[in-house]
matplotlib code that plots the C-alpha trace (Angstrom):
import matplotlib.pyplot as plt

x = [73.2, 71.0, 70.2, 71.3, 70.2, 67.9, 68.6, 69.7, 70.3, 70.4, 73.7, 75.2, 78.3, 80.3, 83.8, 85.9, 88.3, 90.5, 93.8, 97.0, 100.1, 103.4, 105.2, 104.8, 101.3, 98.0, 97.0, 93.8, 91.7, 89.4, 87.1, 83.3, 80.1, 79.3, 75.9, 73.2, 73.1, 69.3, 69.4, 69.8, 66.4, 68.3, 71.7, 72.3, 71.4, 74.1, 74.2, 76.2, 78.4, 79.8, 82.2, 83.5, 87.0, 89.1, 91.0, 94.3, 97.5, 99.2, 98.1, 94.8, 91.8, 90.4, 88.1, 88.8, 86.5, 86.8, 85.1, 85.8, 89.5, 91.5, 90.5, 90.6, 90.7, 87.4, 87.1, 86.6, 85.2, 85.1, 83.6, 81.5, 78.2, 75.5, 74.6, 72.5, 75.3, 78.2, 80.3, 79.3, 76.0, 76.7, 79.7, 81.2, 79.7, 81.4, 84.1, 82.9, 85.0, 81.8, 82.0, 79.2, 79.2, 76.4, 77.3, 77.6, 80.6, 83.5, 84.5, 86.8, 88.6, 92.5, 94.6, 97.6, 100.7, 99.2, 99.6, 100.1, 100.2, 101.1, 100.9, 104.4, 104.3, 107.6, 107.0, 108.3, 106.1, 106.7, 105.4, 105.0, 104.0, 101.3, 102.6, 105.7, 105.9, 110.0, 109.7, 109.9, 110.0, 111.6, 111.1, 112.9, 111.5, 112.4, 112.5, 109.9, 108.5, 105.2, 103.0, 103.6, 101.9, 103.6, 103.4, 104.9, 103.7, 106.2, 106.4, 107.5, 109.5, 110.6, 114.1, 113.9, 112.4, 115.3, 118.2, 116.9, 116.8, 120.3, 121.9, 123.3, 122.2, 123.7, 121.4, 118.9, 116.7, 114.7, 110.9, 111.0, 110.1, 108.1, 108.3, 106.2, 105.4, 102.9, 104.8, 107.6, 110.6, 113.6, 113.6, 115.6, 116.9, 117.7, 114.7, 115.7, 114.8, 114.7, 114.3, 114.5, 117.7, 117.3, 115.9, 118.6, 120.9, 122.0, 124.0, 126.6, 127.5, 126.8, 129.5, 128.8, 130.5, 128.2, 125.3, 124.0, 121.1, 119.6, 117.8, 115.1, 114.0, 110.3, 110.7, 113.4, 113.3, 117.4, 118.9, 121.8, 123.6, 124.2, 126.0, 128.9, 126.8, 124.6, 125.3, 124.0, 124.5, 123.4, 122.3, 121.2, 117.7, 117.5, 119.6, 119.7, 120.0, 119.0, 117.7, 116.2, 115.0, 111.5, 111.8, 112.0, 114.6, 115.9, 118.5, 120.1, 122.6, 125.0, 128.2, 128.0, 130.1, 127.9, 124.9, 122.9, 122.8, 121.7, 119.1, 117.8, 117.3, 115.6, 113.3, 112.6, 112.0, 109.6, 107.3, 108.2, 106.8, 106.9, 103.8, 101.6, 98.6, 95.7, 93.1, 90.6, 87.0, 84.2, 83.5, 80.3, 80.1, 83.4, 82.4, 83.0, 86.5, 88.2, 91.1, 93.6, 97.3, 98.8, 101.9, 104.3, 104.0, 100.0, 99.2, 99.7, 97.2, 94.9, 94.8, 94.4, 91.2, 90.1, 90.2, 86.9, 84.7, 87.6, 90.0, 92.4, 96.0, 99.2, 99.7, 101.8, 105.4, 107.1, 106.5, 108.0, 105.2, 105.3, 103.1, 99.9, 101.4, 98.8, 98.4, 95.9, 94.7, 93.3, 91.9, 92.7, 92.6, 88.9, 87.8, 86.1, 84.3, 81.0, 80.1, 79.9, 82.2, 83.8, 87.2, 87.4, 89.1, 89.6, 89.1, 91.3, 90.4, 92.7, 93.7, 95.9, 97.5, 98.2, 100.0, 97.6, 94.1, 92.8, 93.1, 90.5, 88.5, 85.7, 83.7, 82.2, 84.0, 82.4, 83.6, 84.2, 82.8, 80.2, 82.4, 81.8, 84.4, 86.1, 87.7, 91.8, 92.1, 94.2, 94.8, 97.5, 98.8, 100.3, 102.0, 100.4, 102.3, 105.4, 104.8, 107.0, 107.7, 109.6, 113.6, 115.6, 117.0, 113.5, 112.3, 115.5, 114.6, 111.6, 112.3, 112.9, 110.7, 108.2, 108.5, 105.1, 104.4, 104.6, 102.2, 100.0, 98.0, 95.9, 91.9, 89.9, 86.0, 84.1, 81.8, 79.5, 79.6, 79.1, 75.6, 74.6, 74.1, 76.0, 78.9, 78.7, 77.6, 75.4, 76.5, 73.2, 73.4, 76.8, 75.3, 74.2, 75.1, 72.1, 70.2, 68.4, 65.8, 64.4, 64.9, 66.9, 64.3, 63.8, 67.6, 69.3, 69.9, 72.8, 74.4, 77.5, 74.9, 73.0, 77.0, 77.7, 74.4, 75.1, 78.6, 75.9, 73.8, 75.1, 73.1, 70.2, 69.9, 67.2, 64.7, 65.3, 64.7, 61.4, 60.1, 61.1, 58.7, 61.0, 59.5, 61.2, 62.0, 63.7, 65.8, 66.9, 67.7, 70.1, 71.5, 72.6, 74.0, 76.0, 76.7, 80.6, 80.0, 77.6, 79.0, 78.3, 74.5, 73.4, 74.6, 72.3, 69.3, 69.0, 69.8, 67.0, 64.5, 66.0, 65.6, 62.2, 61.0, 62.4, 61.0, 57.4, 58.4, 58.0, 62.0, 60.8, 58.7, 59.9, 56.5, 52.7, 51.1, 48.2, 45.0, 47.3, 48.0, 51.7, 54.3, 57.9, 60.6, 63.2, 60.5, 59.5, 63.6, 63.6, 60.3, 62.1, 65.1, 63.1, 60.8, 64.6, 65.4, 67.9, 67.2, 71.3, 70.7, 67.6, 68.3, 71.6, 69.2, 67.5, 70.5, 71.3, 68.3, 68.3, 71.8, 70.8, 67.6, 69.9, 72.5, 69.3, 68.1, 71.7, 72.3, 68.5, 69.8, 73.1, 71.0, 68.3, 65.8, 63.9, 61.3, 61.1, 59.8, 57.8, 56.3, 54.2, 52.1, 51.2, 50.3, 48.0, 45.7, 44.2, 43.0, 39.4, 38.3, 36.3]
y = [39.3, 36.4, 32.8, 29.9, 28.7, 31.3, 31.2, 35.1, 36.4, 40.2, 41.4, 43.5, 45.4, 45.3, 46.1, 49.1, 47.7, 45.1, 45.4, 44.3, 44.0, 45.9, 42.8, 39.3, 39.5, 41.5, 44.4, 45.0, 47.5, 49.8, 47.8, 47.5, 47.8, 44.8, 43.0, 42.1, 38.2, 38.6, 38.9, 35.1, 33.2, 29.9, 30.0, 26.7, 28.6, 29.4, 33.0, 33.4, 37.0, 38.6, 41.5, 43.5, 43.6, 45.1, 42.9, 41.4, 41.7, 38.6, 36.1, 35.2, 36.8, 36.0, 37.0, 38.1, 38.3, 40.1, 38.7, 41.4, 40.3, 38.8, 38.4, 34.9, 33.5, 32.2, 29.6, 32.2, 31.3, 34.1, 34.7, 37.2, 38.8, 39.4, 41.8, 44.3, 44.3, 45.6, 48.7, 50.7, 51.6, 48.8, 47.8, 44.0, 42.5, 43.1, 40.5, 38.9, 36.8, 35.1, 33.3, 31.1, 32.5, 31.3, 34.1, 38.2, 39.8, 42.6, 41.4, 42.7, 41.2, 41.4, 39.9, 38.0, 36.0, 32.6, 30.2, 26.4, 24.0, 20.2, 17.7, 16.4, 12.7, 10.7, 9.1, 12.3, 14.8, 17.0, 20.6, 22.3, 25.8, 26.9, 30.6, 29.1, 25.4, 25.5, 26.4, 22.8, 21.8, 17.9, 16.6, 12.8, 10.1, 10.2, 14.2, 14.2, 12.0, 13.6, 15.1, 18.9, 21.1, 23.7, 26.8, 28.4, 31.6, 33.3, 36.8, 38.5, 41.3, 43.6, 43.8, 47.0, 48.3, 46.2, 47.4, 51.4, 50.9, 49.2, 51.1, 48.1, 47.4, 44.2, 42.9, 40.3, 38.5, 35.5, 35.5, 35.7, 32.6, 32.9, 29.3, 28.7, 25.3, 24.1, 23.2, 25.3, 23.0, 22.0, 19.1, 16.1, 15.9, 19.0, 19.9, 20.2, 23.7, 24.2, 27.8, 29.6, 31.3, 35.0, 36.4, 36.4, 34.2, 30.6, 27.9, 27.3, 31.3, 32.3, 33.8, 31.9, 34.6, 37.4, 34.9, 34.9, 33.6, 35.4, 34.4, 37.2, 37.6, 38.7, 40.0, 41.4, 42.3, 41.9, 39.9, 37.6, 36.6, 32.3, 31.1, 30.1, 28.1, 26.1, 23.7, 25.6, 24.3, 25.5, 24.0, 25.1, 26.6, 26.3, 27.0, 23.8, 24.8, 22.4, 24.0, 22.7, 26.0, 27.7, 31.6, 33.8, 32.9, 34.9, 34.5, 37.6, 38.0, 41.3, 42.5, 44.3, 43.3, 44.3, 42.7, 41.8, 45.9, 46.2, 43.6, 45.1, 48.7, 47.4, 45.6, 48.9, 51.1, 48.3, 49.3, 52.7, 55.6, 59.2, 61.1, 63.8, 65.0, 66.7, 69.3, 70.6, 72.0, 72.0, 75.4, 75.3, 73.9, 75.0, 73.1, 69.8, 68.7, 66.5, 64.6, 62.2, 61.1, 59.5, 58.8, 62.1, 60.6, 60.3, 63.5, 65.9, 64.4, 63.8, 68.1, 68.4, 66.4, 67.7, 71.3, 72.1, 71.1, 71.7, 74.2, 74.3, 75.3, 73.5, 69.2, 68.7, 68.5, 64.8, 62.6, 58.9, 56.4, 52.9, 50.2, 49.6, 52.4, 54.3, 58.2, 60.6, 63.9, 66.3, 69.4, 72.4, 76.2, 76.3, 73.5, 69.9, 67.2, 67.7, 64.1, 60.8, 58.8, 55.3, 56.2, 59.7, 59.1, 62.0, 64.9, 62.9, 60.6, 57.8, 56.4, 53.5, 54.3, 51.6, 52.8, 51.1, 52.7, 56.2, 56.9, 59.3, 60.9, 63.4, 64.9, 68.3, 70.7, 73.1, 75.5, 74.9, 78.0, 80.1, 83.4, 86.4, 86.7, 84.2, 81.2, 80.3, 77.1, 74.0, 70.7, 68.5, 64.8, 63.0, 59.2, 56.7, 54.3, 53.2, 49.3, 47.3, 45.1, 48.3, 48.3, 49.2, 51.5, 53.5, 53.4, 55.1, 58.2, 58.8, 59.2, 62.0, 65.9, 65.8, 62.9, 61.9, 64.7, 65.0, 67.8, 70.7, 72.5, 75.5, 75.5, 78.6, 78.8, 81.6, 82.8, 85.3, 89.0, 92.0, 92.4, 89.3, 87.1, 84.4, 84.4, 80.6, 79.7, 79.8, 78.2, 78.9, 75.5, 74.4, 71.1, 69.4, 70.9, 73.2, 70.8, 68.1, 66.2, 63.9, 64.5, 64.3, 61.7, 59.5, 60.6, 63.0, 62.6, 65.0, 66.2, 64.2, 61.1, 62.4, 62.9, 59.3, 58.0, 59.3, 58.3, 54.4, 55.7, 55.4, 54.8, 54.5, 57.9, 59.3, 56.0, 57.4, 60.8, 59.7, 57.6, 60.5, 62.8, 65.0, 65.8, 64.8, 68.5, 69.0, 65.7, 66.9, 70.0, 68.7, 65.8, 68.3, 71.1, 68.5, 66.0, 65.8, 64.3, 61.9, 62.1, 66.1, 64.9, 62.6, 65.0, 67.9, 65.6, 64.2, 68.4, 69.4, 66.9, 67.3, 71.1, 71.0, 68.6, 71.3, 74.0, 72.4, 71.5, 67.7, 66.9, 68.5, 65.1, 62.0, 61.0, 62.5, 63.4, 61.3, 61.6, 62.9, 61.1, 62.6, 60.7, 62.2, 62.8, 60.0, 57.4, 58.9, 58.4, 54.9, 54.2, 55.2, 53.5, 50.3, 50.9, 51.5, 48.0, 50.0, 48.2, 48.3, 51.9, 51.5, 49.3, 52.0, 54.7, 53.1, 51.9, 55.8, 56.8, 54.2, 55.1, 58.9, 58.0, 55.7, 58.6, 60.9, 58.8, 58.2, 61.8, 61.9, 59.4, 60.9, 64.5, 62.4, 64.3, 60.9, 60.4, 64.0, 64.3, 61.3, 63.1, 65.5, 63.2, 61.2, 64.2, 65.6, 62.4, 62.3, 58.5, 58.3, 59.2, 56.2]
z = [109.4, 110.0, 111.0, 109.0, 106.7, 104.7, 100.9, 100.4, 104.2, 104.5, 105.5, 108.6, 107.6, 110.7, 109.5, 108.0, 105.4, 106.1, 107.9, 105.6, 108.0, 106.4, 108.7, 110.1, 112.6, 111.7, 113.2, 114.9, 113.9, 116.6, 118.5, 117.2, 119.1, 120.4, 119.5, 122.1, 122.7, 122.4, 119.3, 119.0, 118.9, 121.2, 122.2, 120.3, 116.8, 114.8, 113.1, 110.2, 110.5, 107.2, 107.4, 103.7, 103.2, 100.4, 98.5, 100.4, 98.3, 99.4, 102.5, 103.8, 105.1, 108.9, 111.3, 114.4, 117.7, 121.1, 123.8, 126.0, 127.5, 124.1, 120.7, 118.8, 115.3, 114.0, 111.2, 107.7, 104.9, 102.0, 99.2, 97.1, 98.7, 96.6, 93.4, 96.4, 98.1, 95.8, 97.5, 94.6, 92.8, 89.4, 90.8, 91.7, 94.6, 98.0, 99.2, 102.4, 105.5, 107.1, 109.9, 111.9, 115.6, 118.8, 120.8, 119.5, 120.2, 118.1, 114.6, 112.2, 109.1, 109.2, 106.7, 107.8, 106.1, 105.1, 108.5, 107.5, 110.6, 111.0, 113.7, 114.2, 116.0, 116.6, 113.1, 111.7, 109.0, 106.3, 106.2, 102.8, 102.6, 100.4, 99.8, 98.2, 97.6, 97.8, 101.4, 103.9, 107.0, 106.9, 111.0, 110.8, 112.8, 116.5, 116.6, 119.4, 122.0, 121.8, 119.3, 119.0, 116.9, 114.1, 112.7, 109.6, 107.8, 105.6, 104.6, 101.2, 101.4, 98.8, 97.4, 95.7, 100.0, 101.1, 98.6, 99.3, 103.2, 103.6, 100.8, 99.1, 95.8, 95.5, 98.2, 97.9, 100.5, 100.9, 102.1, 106.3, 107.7, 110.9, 113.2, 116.2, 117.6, 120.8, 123.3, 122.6, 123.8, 121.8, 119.2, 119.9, 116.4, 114.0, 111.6, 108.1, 106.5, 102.6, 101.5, 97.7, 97.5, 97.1, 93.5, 91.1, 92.8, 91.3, 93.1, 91.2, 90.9, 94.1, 96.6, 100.0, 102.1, 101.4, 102.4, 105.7, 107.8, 110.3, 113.3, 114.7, 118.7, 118.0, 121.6, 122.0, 118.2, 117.5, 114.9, 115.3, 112.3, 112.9, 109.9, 111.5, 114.0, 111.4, 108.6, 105.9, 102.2, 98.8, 95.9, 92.0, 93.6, 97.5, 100.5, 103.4, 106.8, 110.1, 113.7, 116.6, 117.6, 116.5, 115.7, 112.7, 109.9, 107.3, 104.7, 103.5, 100.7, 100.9, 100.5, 103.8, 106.5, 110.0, 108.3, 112.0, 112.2, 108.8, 109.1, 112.4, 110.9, 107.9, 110.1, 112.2, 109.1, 107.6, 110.7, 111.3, 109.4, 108.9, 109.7, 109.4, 111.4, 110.0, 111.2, 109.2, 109.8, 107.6, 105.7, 105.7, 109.7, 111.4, 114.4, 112.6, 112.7, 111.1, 112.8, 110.5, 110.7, 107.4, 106.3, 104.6, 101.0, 101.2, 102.8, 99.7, 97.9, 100.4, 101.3, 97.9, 97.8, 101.2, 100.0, 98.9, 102.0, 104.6, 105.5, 108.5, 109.2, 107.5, 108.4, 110.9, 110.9, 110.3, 113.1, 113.8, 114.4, 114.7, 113.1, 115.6, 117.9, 120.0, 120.2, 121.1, 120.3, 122.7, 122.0, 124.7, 125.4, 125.5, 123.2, 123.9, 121.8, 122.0, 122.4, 124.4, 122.3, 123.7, 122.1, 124.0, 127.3, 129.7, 126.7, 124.3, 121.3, 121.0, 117.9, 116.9, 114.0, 110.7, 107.9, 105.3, 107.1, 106.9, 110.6, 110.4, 112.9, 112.7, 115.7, 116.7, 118.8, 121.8, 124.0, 127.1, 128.6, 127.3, 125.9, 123.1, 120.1, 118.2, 120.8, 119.4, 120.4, 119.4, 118.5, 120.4, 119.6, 122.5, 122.5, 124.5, 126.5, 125.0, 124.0, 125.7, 122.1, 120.5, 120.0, 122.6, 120.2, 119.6, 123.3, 124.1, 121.8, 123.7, 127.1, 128.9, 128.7, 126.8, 124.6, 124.6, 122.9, 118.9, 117.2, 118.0, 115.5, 115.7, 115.4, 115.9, 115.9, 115.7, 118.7, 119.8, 118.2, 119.8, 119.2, 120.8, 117.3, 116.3, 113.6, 112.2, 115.6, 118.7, 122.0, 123.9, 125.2, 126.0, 127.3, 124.0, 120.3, 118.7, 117.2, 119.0, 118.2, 121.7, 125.2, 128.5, 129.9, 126.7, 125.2, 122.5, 118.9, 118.9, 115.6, 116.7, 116.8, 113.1, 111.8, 112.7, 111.6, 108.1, 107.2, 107.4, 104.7, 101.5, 98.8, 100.8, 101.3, 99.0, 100.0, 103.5, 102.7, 100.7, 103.9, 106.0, 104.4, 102.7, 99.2, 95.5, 94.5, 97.7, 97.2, 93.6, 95.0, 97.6, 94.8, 93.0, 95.3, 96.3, 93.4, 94.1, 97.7, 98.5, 102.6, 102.5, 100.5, 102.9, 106.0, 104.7, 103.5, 107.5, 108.6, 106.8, 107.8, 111.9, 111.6, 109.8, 113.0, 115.6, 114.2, 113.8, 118.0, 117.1, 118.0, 121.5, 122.9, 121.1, 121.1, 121.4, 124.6, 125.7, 123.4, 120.4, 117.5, 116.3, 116.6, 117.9, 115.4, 117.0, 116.1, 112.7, 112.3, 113.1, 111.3, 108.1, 108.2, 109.0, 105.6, 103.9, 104.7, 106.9, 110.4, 111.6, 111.7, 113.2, 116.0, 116.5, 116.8, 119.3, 121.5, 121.1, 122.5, 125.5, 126.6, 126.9, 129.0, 131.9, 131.8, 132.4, 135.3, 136.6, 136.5, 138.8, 140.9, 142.0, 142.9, 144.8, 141.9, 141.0, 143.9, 144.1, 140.4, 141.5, 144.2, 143.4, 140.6, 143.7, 145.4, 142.7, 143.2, 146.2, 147.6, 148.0, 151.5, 153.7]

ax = plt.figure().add_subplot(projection="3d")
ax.plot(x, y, z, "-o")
ax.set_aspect("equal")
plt.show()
């Protein structure tokens, strides 16, 4: 992230991957921290913001910003970042979506069918679209009286999905066509609409009764088979149909007779999936949990990969999620996240779950109250609100008891043993987890906060380590204990350095007293990632730090503690006597 126009600008990777829709509209991934406005040297500066993506299949790549009510579509420009700034150590250089922003906000790359736009003007136009140059849109002259703006983005969809979902394998389909136009009122003429006929399908040999085009209710989401009630027409390559009214089109061919039904269920399972939760704890740390829903056919292999540095009970039995649908997972009999987190509301992490994104949380887990022995808790996962966009027909299944509900798994941690040690774990200090490096006045570096610090890292990790103070022989060591995972790598080289400061007492202040010369370990952290070329994580650290100290005053306030730790400093020093 920088200003314009420096020759090689460092970059601020704000994104996780980008978002590939399975239909029609992008999906939104969860929100990003927002960047402080003063940042920006003059508000009339403009700051050029790159965010990584993976490669989109088919469609274009946008970004997308939330100003703190609805997001908005931001002119993208993309192209390949710099040799430094390739995913992986000799790998290609990172695709970027970059945008030019005067004001910070949340970004994230989504991909998106290809949108093409025309102004239409009572002259008439002609819209071609550039996913499929066969595809038209022919307005005559005299179609409108005044100049209205359009929208087409079309969709593939595959027939091989299609023929398995319907159960026909004689059917074929043509891309969806998605129409939207500003101001949405009727043309005064019918708008001419040229469309490939399905794959495999020629003019001259086709059977005209088993074709059909459908017109889609993106609200309601049903699908109304019109042939009868347009003049549709075919020739060697394209099928001709004229409307006057803007929605989704789609022309099917099948030998089915109730094809509106068949349509309508396709469309439901293209964004409905069968899932799987999992819940799995770190061998070596079983209070670090690891939260994930995927699809059935992913979560096999996923386990299997898992399986050295996790274990936890069996995933979840099949589940019926939809694409973008919220859920949440709530941990209960005697277990809580031990963290401040902006996506945990009222005990439960919230998720929104997309089919194409790992959907993966990890946290650390307390008890609730201090107990001896082992604690059996669990793991539940709850629906949020039902969208009010669903079918009818899937909004029916889940009324009634308990249909919010879908999984619960069971997590057990290990507690206090008889004689007063610890087996794994030591809940002491149910307030914060063991290892903390700050204070309650100046704020906490948590291990929640040092976990989500190092999942940042990446290959920075050992020029960290080395500005950290931690020597070469203990760097090899922990490279090669563990070689196989460079998340579990960088998590132990920033344990060891955090428990080597509490145990020398410097994580106690974050700073030296008056008239000493050390400096606190919170500071020493931030000094390194700043010589690391690191200062995203720096600047993070810091905002860390500053939102423990106002929850530390707030907390002072709300007792009436402040003035009376004021107090007795004033008291100490006595005014001079006249």
């Amino acid at each position: 992230l920088s200003p314009l126009p420096p020759p090689s600008p460092p970059l601020l990777f704000l994104s996780s991957p980008l978002l590939p829709s399975p239909l029609l509209l992008p999906p939104l991934s969860s929100p990003l921290p927002p960047l402080p406005s003063p940042l920006l040297s003059s508000p009339l500066q403009p700051v050029e913001v790159c965010v990584p993506y993976h490669r989109s299949r088919r469609g274009e790549v946008v970004v997308r910003r939330f100003d703190g009510q609805q997001w908005s579509t931001l002119p993208t420009e993309t192209r390949r970042g710099s040799i430094g700034h390739s995913s992986h150590p000799g790998g290609r250089p990172a695709r970027l979506a970059c945008v030019s922003v005067r004001q910070f906000s949340w970004f994230v790359a989504v991909g998106r069918p290809v949108r093409d736009s025309c102004s239409v003007t009572p002259e008439g136009a002609l819209l071609v679209s550039r996913t499929d140059a066969g595809i038209k849109l022919t307005f005559p002259p005299d179609c409108t009286v005044q100049t209205r703006t359009i929208t087409l983005q079309v969709l593939q969809v595959s027939v091989t999905e299609v023929q398995t979902l319907c159960g026909d394998p004689q059917a074929r389909v043509s891309p969806l066509l998605c129409l939207s136009q500003d101001p949405s009122i009727q043309f005064l003429q019918p708008i001419k609409v040229q469309v490939p006929l399905p794959t495999g399908l020629a003019g001259h040999t086709v059977d005209l009764s088993c074709l059909h085009l459908l017109h889609g209710d993106p609200s309601a989401h049903t699908w109304t088979d019109i042939t009868s009630q347009v003049s549709l027409y075919v020739t060697q390559l394209y099928a001709i149909f004229y409307i006057t009214h803007f929605s989704w089109y789609w022309l099917w061919y099948t030998t089915q007779r109730c094809v509106s039904g068949v349509v309508r269920r396709v469309y439901q399972r293209l964004k409905q999936f069968q899932v799987q939760f999992l819940v799995l704890q770190r061998r070596t740390d079983p209070k670090q949990v690891l939260l994930q829903c995927l699809p059935a056919d992913k979560v096999d292999n996923r386990v299997q990969s898992l399986s050295e540095q996790y274990d936890g009970p069996q995933p979840s039995d099949l589940c019926d999620l939809l694409e973008g649908e919220q859920f949440f997972a709530g941990f209960e009999r005697g277990l809580d996240v031990s963290a401040d987190r902006p996506d945990c509301a009222e005990g439960r992490l919230s998720f929104v779950f997309y089919s194409r994104l790992k959907n993966l949380k990890e946290v650390y887990v307390c008890p609730t109250q201090k107990q001896e022995g082992s604690i059996r808790g669990q793991v539940s996962f709850y629906r949020g609100e039902v969208p009010s966009d669903i079918p009818q027909e899937v909004a029916r299944k889940r009324k009634g008891h308990d249909s919010q509900w879908l999984a619960t798994l069971p997590l057990r941690l290990p507690g206090l043993n008889s004689e007063g040690g610890s087996n794994g774990m030591d809940w002491e200090q149910p307030q914060y987890p063991p290892l903390n490096l700050g204070d309650p006045e100046s704020g906490y570096l948590t291990e929640a906060n040092l976990l989500a610090i190092s999942l940042q890292i990446g290959q920075d990790w050992r020029s960290i380590g080395i500005n950290l103070g931690i020597s070469y022989q203990e760097l090899d060591r922990i490279q090669y204990k563990y070689r196989d995972n460079l998340g579990a790598l960088v998590l132990e080289m920033l344990f060891h350095w955090a428990r080597g400061q509490q145990q020398e007492g410097v994580g106690l202040r974050p700073a030296g007293g008056p008239g000493q010369k050390g400096i606190g370990a919170v500071p020493r952290l931030v000094d390194a990632m700043v010589e690391s070329d690191r200062r995203d994580l720096a600047e993070e650290i810091k905002d860390i730090v500053r939102l423990g100290t106002r929850k530390y005053n707030e907390s002072l306030r709300r007792v009436g503690l402040e003035e009376e730790e004021k107090r007795p400093s004033t008291e100490t020093d006595p005014s001079p006597s006249h």
